[in-house]
C-alpha positions in Angstrom: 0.0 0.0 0.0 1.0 4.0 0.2 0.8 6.3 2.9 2.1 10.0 2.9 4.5 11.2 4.5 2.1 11.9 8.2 1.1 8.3 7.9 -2.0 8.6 6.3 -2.9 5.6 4.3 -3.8 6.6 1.0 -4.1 2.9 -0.9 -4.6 0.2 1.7 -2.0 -2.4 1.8 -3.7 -5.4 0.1 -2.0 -5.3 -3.4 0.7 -7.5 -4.5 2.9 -5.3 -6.5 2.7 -1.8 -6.6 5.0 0.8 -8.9 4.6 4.8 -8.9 4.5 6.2 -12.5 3.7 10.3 -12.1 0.1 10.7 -10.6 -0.6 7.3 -10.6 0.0 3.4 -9.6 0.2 0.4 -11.9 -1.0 -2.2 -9.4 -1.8 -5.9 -9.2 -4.1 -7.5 -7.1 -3.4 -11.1 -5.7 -5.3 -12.5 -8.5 -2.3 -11.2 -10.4 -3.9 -8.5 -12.7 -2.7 -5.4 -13.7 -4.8 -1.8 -12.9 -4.6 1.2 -12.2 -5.6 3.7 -9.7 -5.0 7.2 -8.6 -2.9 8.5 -5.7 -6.2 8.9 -3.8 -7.2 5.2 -4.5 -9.5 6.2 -7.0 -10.0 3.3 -9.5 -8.3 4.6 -13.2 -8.7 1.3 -14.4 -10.0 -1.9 -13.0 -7.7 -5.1 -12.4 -8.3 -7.1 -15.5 -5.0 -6.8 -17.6 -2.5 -9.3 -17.8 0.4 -6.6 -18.3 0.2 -2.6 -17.9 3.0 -0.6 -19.0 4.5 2.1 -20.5 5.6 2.9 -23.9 8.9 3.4 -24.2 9.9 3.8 -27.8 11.4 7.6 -27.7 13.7 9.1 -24.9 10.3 10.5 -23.5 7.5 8.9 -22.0 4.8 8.8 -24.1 1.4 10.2 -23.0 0.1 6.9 -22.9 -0.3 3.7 -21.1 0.0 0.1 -23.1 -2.1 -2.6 -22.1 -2.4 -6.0 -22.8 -5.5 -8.3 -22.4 -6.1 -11.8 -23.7 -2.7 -11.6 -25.7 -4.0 -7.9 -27.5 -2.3 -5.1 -26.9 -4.5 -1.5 -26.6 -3.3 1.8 -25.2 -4.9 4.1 -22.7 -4.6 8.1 -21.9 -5.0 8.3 -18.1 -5.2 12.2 -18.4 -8.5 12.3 -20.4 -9.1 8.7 -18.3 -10.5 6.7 -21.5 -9.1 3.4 -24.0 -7.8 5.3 -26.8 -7.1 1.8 -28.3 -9.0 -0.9 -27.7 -7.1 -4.2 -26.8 -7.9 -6.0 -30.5 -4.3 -5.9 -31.5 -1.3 -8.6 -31.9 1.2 -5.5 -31.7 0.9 -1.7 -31.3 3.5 1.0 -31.4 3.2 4.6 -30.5 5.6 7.2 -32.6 6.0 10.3 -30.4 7.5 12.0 -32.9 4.6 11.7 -35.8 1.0 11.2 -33.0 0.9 7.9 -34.4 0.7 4.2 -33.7 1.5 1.6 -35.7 -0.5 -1.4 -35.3 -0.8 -5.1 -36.3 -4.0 -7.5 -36.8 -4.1 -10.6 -38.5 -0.9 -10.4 -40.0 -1.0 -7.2 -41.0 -0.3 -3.5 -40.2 -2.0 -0.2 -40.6 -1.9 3.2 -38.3 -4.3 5.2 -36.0 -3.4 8.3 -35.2 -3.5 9.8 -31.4 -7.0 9.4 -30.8 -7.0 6.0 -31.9 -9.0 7.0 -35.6 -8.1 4.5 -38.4 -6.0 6.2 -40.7 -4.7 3.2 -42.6 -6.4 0.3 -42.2 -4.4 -3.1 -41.0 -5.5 -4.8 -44.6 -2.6 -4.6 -47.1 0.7 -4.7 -45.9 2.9 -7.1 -44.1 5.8 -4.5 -43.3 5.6 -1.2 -42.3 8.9 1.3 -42.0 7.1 4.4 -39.9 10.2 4.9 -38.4 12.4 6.0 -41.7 9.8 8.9 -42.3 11.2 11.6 -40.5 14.6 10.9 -42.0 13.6 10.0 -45.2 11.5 13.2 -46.0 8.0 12.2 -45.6 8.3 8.8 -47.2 9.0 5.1 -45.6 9.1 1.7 -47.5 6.4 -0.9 -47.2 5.5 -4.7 -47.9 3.1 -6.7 -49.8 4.2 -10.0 -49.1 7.9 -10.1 -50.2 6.9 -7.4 -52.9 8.4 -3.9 -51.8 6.5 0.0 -52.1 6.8 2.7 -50.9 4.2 5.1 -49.1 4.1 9.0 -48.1 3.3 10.9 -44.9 -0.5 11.0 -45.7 0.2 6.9 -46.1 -1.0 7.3 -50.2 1.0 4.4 -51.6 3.4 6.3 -54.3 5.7 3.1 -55.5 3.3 0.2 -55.8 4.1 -2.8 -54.2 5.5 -5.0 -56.9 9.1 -4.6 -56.3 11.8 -6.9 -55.0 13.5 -3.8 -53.4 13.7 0.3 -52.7 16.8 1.9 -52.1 17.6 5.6 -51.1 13.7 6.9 -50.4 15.3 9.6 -49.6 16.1 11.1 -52.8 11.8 11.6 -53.0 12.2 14.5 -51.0 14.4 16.5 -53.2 13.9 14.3 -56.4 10.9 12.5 -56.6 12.6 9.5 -57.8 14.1 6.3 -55.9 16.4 3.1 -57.6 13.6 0.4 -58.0 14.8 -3.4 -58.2 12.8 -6.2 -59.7 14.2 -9.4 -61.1 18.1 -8.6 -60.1 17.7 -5.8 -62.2 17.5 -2.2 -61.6 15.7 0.8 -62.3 14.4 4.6 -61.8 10.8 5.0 -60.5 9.2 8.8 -60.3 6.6 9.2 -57.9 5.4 12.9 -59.8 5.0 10.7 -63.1 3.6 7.8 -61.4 5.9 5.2 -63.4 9.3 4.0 -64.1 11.3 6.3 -65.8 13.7 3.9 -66.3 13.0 0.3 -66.9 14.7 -2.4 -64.9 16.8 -3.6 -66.9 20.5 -2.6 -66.1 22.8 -4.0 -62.9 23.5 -1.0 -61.6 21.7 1.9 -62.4 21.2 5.1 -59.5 19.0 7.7 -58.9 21.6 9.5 -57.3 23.7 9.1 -60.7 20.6 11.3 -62.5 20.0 14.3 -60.3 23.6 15.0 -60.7 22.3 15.8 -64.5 25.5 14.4 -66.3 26.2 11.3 -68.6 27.9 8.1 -66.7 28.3 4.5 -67.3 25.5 2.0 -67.2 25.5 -2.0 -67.4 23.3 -4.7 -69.0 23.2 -7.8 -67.6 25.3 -10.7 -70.0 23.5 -14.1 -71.0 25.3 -15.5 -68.1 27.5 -14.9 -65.0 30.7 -15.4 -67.0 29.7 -13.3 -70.1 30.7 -9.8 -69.7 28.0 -7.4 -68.9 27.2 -4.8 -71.8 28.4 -1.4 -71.0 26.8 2.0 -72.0 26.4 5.4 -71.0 22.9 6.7 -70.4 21.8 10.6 -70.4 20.2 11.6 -67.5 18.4 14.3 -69.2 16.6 12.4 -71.9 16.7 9.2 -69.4 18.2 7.2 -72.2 21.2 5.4 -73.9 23.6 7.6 -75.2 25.2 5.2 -75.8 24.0 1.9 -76.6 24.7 -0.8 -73.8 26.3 -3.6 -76.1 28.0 -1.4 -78.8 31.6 -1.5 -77.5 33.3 -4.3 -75.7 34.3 -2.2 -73.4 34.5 1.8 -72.4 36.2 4.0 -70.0 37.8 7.7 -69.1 33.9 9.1 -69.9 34.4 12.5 -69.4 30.8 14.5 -69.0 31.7 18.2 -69.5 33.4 17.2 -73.3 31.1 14.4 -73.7 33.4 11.6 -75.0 34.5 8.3 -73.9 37.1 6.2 -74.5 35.5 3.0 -76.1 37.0 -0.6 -77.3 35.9 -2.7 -80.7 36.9 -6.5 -80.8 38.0 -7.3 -77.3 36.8 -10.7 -75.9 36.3 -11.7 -72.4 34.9 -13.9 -69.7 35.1 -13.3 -65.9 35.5 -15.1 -63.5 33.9 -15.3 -60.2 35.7 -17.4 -58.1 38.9 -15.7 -58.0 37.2 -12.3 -59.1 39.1 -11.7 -62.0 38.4 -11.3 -65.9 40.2 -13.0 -68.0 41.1 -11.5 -71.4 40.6 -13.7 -74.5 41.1 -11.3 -77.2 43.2 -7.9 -77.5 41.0 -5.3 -78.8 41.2 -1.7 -80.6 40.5 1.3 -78.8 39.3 4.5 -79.8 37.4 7.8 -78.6 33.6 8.3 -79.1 32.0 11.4 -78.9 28.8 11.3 -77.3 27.1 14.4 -78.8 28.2 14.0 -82.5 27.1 9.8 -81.8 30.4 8.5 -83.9 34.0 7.8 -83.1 36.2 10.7 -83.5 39.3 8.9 -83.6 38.7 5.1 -84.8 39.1 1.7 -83.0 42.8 1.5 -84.4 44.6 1.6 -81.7 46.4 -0.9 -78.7 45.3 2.1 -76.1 44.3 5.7 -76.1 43.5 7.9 -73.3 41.1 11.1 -73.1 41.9 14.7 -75.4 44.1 16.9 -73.1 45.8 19.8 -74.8 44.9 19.0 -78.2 46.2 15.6 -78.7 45.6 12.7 -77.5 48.1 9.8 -75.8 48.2 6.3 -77.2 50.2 3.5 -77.2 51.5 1.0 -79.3 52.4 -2.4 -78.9 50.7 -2.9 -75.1 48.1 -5.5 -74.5 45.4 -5.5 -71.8 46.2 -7.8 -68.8 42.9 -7.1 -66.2 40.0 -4.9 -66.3 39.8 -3.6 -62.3 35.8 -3.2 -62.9 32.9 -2.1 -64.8 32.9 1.3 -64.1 35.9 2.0 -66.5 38.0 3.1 -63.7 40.6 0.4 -64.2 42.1 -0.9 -67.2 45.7 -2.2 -66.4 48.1 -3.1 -69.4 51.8 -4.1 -69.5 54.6 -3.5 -72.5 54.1 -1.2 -75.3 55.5 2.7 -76.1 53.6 5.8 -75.6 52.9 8.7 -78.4 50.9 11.6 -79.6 48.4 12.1 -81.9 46.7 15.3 -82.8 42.1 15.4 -83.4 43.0 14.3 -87.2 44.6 11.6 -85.9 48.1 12.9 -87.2 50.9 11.5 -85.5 53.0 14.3 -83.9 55.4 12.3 -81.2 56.1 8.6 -82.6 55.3 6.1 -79.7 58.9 5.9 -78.1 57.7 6.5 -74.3 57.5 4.1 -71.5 54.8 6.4 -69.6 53.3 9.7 -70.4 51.2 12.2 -68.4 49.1 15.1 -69.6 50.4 18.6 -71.1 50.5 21.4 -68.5 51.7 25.2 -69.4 53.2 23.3 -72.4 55.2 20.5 -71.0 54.1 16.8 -70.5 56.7 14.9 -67.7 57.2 11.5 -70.1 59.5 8.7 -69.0 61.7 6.4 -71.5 64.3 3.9 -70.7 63.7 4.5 -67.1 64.7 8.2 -67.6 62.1 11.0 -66.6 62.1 14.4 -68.7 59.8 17.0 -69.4 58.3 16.9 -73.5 57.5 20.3 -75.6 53.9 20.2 -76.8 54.6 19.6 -80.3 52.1 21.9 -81.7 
């Protein structure tokens, strides 16, 4: 029981547990059910609940108590002294932050906001993400079986439910588009539009890639895990192949403010997943594409080439390709081989005679041969 502090008893001692929470006392009787009463002994709440408790989900209480009866969980507000739940639940949750709880029936979830009104009913989905929707702008993922979607603030379903996975819902904040993935492909899906924007049909395709508004590399899937993947390079502002995935064997150095990439014809490879590694078959010929006139501007004739810098362009004769580091044409390692200089007409104006060569700065490129370093004149 409780007395104050002159003695006076203010709940007789006849209950078998007994713990303060703010005005009032959870208690038990000897029957072992929970209630509640006041600090007068005024009854809040009979003794019929198998558990009475609070929920804590936030580093505040919330204004709420959560009850369980006959295994379903309800919530009650002891300040306006009513069930603003009922106990017909499997699970309930209460988000401080939104005046919302999230509860489950039968398998499935829906919300109520803080006076316990339906706000989405518990028929539909089978997973339900409240919690990412003050970080992720206003919108959280959801489930439809193992089928992924996405739903906004006002729970309006905005991705439909027939995707294998959602990444960055973030991005629908600023962007209104989120990466989509169905089938172990990927794609773009825009919530304004209400469809995908871009199909699912490459392995690695980002949303964050086209709200930076500038061309980079996409990927196809090949017929199998051994066959190379097709490589291509998509505009973001038509949401389409500059490029065509599957033209070139290969592609790399894509440089977005001149719009060209380096690009190979002929090369034929495999890769190989257990040690991670692709395994070139066939040397290829390399040359640069440009992206805006759609044609090569210097032809697939060469054993390597790298990017315009200055006016000419570096290439090599006599190397081969030993590994490709990925598919983002970030890595293309070759051994052997002597560097030159070509200018755009694909004159040659330094015959390949160097072991390495770097750019042209203030009219000097630092070029190495027979292990000697120097510094070359920009020949024109």
């Amino acid at each position: 029981g409780v007395c104050d502090k002159s003695g006076r008893e203010l709940l007789p001692p006849v209950y078998k547990e007994l713990q303060r929470h703010d005005d009032y006392y959870l208690v038990v009787n000897m029957n072992g059910w929970f209630g509640i009463r006041g600090l007068h002994n005024e009854e809040i709440l009979p003794c019929k609940y198998s558990s009475i408790s609070d929920f804590e989900y936030t580093y505040r209480k919330s204004p709420y108590f959560d009850l369980w009866s006959n295994k379903k969980q309800g919530a009650f507000d002891p300040k306006l002294k009513r069930m603003v739940v009922p106990c017909i639940y499997d699970r309930l949750d209460f988000y401080e932050s939104m005046n919302i709880f999230k509860v489950k029936k039968d398998n499935f979830w829906g919300v109520l906001d803080k006076d316990g009104r339906e706000l989405l009913p518990c028929n539909r989905y089978t997973e339900l993400k409240l919690h990412d929707i003050p970080r992720n702008g206003g919108y959280c993922e959801v489930k439809v079986g193992e089928k992924v979607g996405v739903i906004d603030s006002t729970f309006k379903e905005v991705v439909p439910c027939i995707y294998d996975g959602i990444l960055h819902c973030h991005d629908l904040k600023d962007y209104h588009i989120c990466d989509i993935e169905k089938d172990d492909k990927n794609g773009v899906y825009d919530i304004v539009k209400q469809k995908e924007v871009v199909p699912c049909v490459y392995s690695d395709i980002m949303a964050d890639d086209i709200t930076k508004g500038k061309c980079f590399f996409v990927r196809r899937p090949g017929n199998s895990p051994s066959q190379p993947e097709k490589m291509g390079v998509f505009d973001p502002q038509t949401l389409s192949e500059v490029l065509p995935c599957g033209k070139y064997a290969y592609l790399k150095n894509l440089d977005p403010e001149k719009k060209t990439v380096v690009v190979c014809k002929g090369m034929d490879f495999t890769y190989n997943e257990d040690n991670d590694k692709f395994i070139i078959h066939k040397q290829g010929k390399w040359g640069v594409y440009d992206l805006t006139k759609k044609k090569e501007i210097i032809p697939c004739r060469y054993d390597m080439i790298k990017q315009e810098e200055d006016g000419v362009y570096a290439f090599n004769k006599g190397c081969v390709v030993e590994n490709l580091d990925d598919y983002q044409g970030n890595g293309v390692y070759i051994k052997g081989g002597k560097w030159g200089y070509i200018d755009a007409m694909c004159n040659e104006v330094v015959a390949p005679q160097y072991d390495m060569v770097n750019p042209f700065k203030d009219g000097l490129a630092q070029v190495k041969k027979d292990g000697v370093t120097s510094f070359l004149e920009h020949p024109l």
